[in-house]
TIVO-559382 format. One record per residue: residue in three letters; x, y, z of N, C-alpha, C in turn; residue number from 1. Coordinates in steps of 0.02 Angstrom, whole numbers, plus 50000, padded with zeros to 5 digits. Atoms other than C-alpha are relative to their C-alpha. Layout:
N
NODE  res   n_xx   n_yy   n_zz  ca_xx  ca_yy  ca_zz   c_xx   c_yy   c_zz    n
NODE  ALA      X      Y      Z      X      Y      Z      X      Y      Z  NUM
...
END
This chain:
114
NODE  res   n_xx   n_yy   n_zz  ca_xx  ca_yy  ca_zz   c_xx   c_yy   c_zz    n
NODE  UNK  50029  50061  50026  52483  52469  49081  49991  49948  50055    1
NODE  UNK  50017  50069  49954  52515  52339  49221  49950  50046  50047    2
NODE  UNK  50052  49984  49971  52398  52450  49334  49923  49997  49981    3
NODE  UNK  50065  50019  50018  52248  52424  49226  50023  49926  49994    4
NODE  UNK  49996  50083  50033  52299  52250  49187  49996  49962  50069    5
NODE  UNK  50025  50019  49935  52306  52211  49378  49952  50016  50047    6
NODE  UNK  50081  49989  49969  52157  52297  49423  49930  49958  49972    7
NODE  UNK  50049  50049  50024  52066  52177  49296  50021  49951  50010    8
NODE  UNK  49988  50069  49966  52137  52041  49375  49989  49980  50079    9
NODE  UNK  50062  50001  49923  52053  52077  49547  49943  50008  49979   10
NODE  UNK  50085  49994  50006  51895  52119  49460  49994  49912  49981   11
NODE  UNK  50016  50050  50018  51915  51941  49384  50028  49916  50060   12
NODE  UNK  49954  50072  49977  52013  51846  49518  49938  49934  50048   13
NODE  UNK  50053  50027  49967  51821  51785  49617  49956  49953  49924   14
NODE  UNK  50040  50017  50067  51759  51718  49420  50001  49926  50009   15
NODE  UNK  50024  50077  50005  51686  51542  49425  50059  49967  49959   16
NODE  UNK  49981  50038  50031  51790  51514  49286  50092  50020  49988   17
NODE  UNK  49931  49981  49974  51970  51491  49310  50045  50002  49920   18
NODE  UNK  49983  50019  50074  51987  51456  49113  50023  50074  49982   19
NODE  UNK  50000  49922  49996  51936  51636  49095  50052  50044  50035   20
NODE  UNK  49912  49971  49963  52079  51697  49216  50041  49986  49934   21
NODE  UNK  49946  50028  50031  52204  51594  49132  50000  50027  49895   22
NODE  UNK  50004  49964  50072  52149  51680  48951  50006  50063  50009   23
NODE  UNK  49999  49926  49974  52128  51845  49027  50067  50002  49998   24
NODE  UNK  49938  49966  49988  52306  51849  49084  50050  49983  49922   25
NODE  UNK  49986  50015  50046  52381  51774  48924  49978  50055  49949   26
NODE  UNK  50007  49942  50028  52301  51890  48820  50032  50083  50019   27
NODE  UNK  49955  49961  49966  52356  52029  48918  50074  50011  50002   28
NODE  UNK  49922  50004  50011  52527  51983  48912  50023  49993  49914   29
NODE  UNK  49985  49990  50088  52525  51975  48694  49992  50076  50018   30
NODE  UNK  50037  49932  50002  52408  52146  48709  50077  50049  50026   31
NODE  UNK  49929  49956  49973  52560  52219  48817  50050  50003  49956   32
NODE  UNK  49962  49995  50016  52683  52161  48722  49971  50053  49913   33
NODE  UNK  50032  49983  50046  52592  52222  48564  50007  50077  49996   34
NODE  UNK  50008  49916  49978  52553  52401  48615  50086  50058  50014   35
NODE  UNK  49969  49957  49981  52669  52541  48621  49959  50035  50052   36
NODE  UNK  50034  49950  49938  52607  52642  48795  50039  50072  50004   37
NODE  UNK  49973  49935  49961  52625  52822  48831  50018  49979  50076   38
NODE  UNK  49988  50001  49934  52697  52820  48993  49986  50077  50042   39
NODE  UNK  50033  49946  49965  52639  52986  49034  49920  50002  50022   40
NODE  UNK  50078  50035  49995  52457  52928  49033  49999  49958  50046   41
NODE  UNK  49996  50054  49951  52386  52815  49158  49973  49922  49963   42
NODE  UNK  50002  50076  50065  52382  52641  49084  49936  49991  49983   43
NODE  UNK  50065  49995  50026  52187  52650  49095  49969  50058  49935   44
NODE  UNK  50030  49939  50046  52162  52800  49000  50057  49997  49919   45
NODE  UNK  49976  50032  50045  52292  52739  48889  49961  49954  49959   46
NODE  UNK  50027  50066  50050  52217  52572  48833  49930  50010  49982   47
NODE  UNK  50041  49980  50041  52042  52678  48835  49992  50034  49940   48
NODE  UNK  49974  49964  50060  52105  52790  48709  50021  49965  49931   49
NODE  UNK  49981  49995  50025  52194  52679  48619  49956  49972  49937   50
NODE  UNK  50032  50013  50056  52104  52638  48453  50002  49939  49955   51
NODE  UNK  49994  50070  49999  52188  52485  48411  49986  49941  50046   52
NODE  UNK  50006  50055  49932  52164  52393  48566  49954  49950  49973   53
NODE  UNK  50053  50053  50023  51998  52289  48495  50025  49980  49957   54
NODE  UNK  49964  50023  50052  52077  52269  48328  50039  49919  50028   55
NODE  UNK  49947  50034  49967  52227  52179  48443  49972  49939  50030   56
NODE  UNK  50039  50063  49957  52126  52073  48558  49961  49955  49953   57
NODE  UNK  50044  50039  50039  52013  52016  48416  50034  49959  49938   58
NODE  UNK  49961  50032  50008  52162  51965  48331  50048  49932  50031   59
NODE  UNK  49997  50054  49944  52229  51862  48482  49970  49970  50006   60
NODE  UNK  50083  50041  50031  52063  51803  48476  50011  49951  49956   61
NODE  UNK  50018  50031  50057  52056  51730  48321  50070  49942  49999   62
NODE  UNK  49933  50039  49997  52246  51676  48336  49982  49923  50054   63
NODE  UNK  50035  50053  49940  52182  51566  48482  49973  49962  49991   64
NODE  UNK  50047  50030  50038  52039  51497  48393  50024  49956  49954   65
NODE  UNK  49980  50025  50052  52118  51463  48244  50056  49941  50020   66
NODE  UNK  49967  50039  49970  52243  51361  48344  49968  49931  50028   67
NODE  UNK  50020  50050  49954  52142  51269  48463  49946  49951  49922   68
NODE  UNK  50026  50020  50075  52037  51231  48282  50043  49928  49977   69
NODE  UNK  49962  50059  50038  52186  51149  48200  50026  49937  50039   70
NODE  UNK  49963  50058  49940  52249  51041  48376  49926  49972  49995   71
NODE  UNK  50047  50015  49988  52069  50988  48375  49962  49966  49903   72
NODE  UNK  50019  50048  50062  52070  50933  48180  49911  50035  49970   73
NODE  UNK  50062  49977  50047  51914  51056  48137  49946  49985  50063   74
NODE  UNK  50042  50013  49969  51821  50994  48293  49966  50056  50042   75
NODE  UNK  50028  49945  49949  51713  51134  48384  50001  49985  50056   76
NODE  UNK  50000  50029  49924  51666  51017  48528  50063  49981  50024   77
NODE  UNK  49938  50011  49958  51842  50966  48564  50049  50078  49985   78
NODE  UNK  49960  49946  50003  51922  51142  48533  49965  50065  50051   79
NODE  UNK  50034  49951  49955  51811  51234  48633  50026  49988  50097   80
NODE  UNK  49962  50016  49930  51880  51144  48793  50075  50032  50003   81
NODE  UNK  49909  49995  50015  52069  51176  48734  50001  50085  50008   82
NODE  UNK  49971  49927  49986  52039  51381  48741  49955  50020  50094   83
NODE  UNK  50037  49980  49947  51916  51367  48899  49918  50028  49986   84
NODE  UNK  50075  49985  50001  51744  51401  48851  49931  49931  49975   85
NODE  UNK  50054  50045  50026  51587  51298  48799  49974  49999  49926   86
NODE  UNK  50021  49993  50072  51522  51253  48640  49963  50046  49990   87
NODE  UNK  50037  49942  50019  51398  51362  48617  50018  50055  50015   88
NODE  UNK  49971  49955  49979  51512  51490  48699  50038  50008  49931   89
NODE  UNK  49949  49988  50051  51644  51466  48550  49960  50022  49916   90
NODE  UNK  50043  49997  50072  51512  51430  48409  49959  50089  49974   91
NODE  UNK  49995  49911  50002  51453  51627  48462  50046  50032  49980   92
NODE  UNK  49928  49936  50018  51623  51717  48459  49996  49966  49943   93
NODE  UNK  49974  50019  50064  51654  51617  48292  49965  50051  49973   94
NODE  UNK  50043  49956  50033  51496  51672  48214  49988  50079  49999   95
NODE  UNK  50008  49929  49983  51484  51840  48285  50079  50044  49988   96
NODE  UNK  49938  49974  50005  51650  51898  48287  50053  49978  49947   97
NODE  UNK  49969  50025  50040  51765  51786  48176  49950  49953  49941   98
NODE  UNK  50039  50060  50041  51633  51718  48024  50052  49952  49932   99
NODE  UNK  49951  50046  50047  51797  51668  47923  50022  49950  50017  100
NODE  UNK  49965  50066  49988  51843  51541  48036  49944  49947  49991  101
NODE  UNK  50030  50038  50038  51686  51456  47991  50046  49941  49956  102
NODE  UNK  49957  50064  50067  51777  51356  47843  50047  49978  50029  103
NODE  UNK  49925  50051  49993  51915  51284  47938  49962  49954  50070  104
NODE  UNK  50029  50051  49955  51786  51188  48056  49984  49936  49943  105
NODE  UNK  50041  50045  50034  51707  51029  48015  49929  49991  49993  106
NODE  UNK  50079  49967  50036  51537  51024  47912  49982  49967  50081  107
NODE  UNK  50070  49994  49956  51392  51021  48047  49968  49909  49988  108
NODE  UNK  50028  50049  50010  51330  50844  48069  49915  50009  50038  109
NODE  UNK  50075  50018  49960  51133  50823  48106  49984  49956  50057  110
NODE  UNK  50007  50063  49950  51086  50720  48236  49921  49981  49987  111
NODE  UNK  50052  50024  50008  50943  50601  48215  49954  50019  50040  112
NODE  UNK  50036  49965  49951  50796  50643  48296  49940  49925  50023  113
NODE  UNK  50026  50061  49980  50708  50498  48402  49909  50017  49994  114
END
């Protein structure tokens, strides 16, 4: 496990976005703890195999979300800073990936149009 987990942390250690590190490894470290590993396997062919792995992360995921959500009082634009991504970065994964967390934002305000 830590051999894939530190080989994606040189593929990611040159990434513009240092947010992205700092989630990467955090996740990684639930995901680990999470997982039972063969240790006869190599940790890559392990965590390709393993079948839960997306389940897991998309759970962490959401755990994350749902967090930075409630410290942020329902706000998208201020919760989207608190996990590291951009609004329209978060307002995607919501929609696409988590559409239940929908309802624990705050309604959609219009903006006037000049």
């Amino acid at each position: 496990m830590s051999g894939a987990y530190e080989q994606a942390v040189e593929w990611l250690k040159d990434a513009q976005s240092y947010g992205l590190l700092l989630r990467f490894k955090a996740a990684g470290s639930k995901l680990a703890s999470r997982l039972r590993m063969d240790t006869k396997t190599s940790p890559t062919e392990t965590l390709l195999k393993h079948k839960k792995c997306k389940e897991e992360l998309l759970q962490i995921e959401e755990e994350r979300i749902r967090k930075a959500l409630t410290e942020a009082n329902g706000s998208v634009t201020h919760a989207a800073p608190l996990i590291g991504v951009t609004y329209p970065g978060l307002i995607y994964i919501i929609k696409s990936r988590h559409p239940h967390l929908l309802d624990e934002r705050t309604p959609v305000r219009q903006r006037r149009r000049k």
